[in-house]
Every structure is written in C-alpha cells, then in structure tokens.
C-alpha positions as CSV (number, residue, x, y, z in Angstrom):
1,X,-124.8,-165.0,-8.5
2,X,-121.4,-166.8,-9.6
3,X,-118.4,-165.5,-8.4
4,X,-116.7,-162.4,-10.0
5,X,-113.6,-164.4,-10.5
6,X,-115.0,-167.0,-12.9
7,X,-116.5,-164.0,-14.9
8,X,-113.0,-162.8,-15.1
9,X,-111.9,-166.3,-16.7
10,X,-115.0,-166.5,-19.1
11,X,-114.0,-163.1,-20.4
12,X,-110.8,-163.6,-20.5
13,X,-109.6,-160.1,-18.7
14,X,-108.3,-159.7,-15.3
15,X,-109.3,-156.5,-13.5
16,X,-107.4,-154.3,-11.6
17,X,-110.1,-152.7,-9.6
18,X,-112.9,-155.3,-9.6
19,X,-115.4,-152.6,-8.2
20,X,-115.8,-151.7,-11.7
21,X,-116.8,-155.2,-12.9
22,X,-119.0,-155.2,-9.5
23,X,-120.7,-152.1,-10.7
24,X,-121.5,-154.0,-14.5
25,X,-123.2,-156.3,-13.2
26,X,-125.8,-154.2,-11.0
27,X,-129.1,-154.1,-12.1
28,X,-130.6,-150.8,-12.1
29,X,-133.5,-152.9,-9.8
30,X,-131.0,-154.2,-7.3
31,X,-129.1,-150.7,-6.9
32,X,-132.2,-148.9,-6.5
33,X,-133.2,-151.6,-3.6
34,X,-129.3,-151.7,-2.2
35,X,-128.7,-148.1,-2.6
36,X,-125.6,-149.0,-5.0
37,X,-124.5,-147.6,-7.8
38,X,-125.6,-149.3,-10.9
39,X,-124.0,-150.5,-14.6
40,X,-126.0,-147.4,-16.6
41,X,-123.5,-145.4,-16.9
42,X,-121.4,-148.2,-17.9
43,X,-123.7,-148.9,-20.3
44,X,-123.9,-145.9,-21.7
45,X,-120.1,-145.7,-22.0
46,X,-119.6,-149.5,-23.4
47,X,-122.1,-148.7,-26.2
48,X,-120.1,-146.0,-27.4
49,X,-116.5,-148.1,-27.4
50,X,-118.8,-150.7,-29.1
51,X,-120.1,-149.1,-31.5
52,X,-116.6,-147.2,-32.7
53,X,-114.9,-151.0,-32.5
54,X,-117.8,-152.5,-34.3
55,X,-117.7,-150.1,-37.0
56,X,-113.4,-150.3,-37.4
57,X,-113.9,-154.3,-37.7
58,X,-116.3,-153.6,-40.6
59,X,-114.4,-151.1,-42.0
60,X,-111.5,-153.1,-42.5
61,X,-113.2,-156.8,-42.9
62,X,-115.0,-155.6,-45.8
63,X,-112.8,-153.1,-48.0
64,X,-115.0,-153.3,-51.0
65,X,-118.0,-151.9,-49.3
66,X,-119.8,-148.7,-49.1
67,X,-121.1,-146.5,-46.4
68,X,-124.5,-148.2,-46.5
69,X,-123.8,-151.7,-46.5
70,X,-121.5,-151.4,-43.3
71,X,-124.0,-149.0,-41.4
72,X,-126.1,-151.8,-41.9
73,X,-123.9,-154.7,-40.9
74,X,-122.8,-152.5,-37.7
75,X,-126.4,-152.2,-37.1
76,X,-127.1,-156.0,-37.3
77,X,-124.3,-156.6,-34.6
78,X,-125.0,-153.5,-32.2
79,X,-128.9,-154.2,-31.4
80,X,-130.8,-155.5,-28.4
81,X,-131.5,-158.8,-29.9
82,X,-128.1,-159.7,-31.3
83,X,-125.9,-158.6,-28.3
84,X,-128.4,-161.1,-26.0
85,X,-128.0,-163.8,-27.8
86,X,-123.9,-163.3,-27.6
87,X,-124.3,-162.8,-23.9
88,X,-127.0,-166.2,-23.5
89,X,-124.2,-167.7,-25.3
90,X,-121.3,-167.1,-23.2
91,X,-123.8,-167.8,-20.3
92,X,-123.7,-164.3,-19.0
93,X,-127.0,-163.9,-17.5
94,X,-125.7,-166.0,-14.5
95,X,-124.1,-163.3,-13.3
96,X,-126.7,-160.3,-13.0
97,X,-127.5,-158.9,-9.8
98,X,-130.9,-158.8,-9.3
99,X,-133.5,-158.4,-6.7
100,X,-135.2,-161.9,-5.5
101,X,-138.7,-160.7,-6.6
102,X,-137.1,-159.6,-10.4
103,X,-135.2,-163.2,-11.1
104,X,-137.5,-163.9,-14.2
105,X,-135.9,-161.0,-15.6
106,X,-132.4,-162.7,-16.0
107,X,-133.0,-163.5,-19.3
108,X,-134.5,-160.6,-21.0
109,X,-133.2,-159.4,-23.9
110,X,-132.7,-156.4,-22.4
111,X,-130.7,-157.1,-18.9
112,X,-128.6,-158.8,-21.0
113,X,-127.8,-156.6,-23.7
114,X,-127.0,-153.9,-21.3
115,X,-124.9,-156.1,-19.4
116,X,-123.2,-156.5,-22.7
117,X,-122.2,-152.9,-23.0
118,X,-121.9,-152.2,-19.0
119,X,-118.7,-154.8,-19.1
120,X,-117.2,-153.2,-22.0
121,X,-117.7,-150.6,-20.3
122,X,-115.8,-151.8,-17.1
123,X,-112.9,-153.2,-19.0
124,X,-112.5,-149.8,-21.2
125,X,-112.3,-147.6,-17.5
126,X,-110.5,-150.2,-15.9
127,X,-107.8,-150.9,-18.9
128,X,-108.0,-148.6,-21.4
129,X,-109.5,-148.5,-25.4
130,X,-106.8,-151.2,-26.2
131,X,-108.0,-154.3,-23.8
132,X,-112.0,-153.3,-24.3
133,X,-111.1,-153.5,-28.2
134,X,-109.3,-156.7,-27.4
135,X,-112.2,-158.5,-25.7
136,X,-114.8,-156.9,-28.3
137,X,-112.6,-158.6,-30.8
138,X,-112.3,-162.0,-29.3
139,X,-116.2,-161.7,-29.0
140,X,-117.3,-160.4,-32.4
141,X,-114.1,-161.6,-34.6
142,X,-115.4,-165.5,-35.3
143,X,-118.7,-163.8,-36.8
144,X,-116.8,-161.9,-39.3
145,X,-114.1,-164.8,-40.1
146,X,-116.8,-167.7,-40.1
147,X,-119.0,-165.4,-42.6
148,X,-121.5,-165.2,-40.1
149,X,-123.4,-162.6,-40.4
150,X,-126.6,-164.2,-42.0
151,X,-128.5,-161.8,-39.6
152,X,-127.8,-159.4,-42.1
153,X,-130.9,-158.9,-44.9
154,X,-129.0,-159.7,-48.0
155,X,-132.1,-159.9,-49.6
156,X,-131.4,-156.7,-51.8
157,X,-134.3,-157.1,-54.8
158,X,-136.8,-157.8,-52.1
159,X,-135.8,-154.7,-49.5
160,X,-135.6,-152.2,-53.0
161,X,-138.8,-153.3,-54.0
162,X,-140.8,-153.1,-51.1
163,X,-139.1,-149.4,-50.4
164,X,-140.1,-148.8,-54.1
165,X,-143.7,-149.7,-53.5
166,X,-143.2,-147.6,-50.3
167,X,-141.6,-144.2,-52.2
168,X,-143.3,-144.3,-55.3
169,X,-146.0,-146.8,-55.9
170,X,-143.7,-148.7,-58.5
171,X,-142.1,-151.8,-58.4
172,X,-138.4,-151.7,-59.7
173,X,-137.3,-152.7,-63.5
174,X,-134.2,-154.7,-64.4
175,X,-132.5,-155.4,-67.7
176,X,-129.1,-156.8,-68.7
177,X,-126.9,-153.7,-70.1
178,X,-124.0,-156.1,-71.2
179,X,-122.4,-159.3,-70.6
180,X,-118.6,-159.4,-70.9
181,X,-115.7,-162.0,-70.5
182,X,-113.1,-161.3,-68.1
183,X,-110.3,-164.1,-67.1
184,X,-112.5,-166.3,-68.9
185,X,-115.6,-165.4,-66.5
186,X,-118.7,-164.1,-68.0
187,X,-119.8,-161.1,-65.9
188,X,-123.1,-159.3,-66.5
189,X,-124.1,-156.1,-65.9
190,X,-127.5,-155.3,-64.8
191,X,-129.2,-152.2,-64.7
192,X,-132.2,-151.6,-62.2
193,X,-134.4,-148.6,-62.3
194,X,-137.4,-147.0,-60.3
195,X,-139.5,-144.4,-62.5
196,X,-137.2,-142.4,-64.6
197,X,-135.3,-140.8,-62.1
198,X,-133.5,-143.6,-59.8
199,X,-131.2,-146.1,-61.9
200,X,-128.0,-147.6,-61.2
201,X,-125.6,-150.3,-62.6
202,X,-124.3,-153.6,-60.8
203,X,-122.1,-156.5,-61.8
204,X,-122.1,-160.0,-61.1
205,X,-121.0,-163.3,-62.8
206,X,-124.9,-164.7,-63.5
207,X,-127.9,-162.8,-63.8
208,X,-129.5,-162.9,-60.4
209,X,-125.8,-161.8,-58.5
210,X,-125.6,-158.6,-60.7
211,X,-129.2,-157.6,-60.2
212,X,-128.4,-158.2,-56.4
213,X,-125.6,-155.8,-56.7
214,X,-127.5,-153.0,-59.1
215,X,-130.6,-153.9,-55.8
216,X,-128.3,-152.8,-53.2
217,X,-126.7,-149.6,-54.9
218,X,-130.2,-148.6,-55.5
219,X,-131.4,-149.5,-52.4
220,X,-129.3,-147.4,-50.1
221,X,-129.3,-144.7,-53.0
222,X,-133.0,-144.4,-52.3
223,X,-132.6,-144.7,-48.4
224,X,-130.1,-141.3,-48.8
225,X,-133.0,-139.6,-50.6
226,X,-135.7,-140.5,-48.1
C-alpha cells in the first residue's frame, strides 16, 4: 500500500487526524484479520454526505428540470459501477488495505466504491460538511461542466415504450399538436399518449426533440403511478 501522504496529495485535502483516513482505507477483510476497525461506518456516513452533495449539484446545474430527471441523474452518479470507475481513475485502488490472500479483490467494483464513500466519509468527520463538499465537487464538477453524463439513458421514446408495453400491453402514440414560430425558430409541440388515460405535451424545435420531451414527461408520469 502507498503511503497515506500521497493519498492526501491526490485528493487534494490534508488531514488533521490521519487515523480517520487510516480507518478509510481498511478493508472490512483486513480489520477482521488485524482486529482494527474498519471504513463501514465511514462508508455508511460518506454515502449519505454524497448523496445530499450529489443531489445539490443537480439541483442547481440543471434549473429547468423536474423531480424525476434529477433523481435519475443523482442515480447515474451515486451507484456501484459509476463511483469505481471515478476511483480506478484517480488510481485509488492502490491504496486499499487488504489481506495478502484477498489482493485480487483490489479492483472490484465494490472495494472501490466503498472506498469511495469511506473517504468522504473521513474528510466530512475530520473537516466538516464544507471540505467533504469541496472534494466531492472537485471530483464530480468536470462531469456536470463537460456535459458528461452520457451514463444517463436519454433515450426517452425507447424507456416509455418498453414501460408501456410493461404497464399496459400498448405501445405509446404521438402526434404533432402544433408547430409555432418563436424568435424566428419553429418549435413543435408533440403530444404522446398511452391508452386514453396517460397523455402529456412536450416541446422541441424538430419533431424528434419534442417527442423526446412529451417521452420523458410521460415517462416519469407513469413511473409515479407504478
């Protein structure tokens, strides 16, 4: 394992008692062998701060949306997979302590995700809600501003009408309700609908972008009523 200092660098946060970045980084395997305490209830702790930072950053990087779209984004950050790939990335998994006979388990998705949350964690008990927001933000802030968030299903017309098929044996209908000029843009108006109960309205400046939008309303519409 590297040394706790260069950790400190990579992450950019100094600690003032390092026994709590110690405790992060012990697997649950090596405390049981060491008889140390290990990073779960870190982990436990971190996921919470992350998930309240996650949902903030959301909140306010994408004012327009509703309820459903950011659950959803917040979802595609705060996951298994996604928080293991962040942490292969910043080459995290050097630092997991780990018995001799468990070293193949460096890399799994889940050490690593848990390592993930066990250092937030750390930073939030060791410096407050401010510096574990801090570091969140220097982790998750280029996704947001580099529009990076293709792990995100924007797929809306396919997800409605497979949940469609799902619901109510019925594949969804679309038809264009208007199609207006506004600051010299054309902008139509779709309308989708499932059965004669389910129908909503969406906007978009062509065809395919306004169904999209009417497919997402509808989407998480359904999802509510499920």
């Amino acid at each position: 394992m590297k040394e706790t200092s260069s950790l400190e660098k990579l992450i950019s946060y100094d600690f003032k008692d390092i026994s709590f970045l110690r405790m992060a980084l012990v697997h649950p395997s090596y405390g049981h062998e060491n008889n140390e305490k290990d990073n779960q209830r870190l982990e436990f702790l971190g996921d919470a701060v992350l998930d309240l930072v996650i949902a903030q950053m959301t909140y306010d990087f994408f004012p327009q949306k509703k309820e459903g779209f950011l659950t959803q984004c917040r979802s595609s950050l705060v996951n298994q997979k996604s928080l293991a790939k962040m942490a292969r990335e910043l080459g995290l998994q050097e630092y997991v302590l780990l018995p001799e006979k468990d070293q193949k388990n460096r890399r799994l998705d889940s050490t690593l995700s848990d390592l993930m949350e066990a250092i937030i964690g750390a930073v939030f008990l060791d410096g407050g809600y401010f510096s574990a927001k801090d570091l969140i933000y220097r982790w998750f802030e280029p996704i947001f501003i580099n529009d990076d968030l293709k792990i995100i299903d924007k797929n809306f017309k396919g997800k409605l009408q497979e949940l469609s098929q799902q619901m109510f044996a019925k594949i969804p209908e679309y038809k264009v309700v208007s199609q207006l000029c506004e600051n010299n843009e054309n902008v139509f108006v779709v309308e989708v609908s499932v059965g004669r109960m389910y129908a909503m309205q969406g906007s978009g400046l062509n065809k395919k972008g306004a169904e999209q939008d009417a497919s997402e309303k509808l989407y998480f519409k359904l999802k509510e009523d499920l």
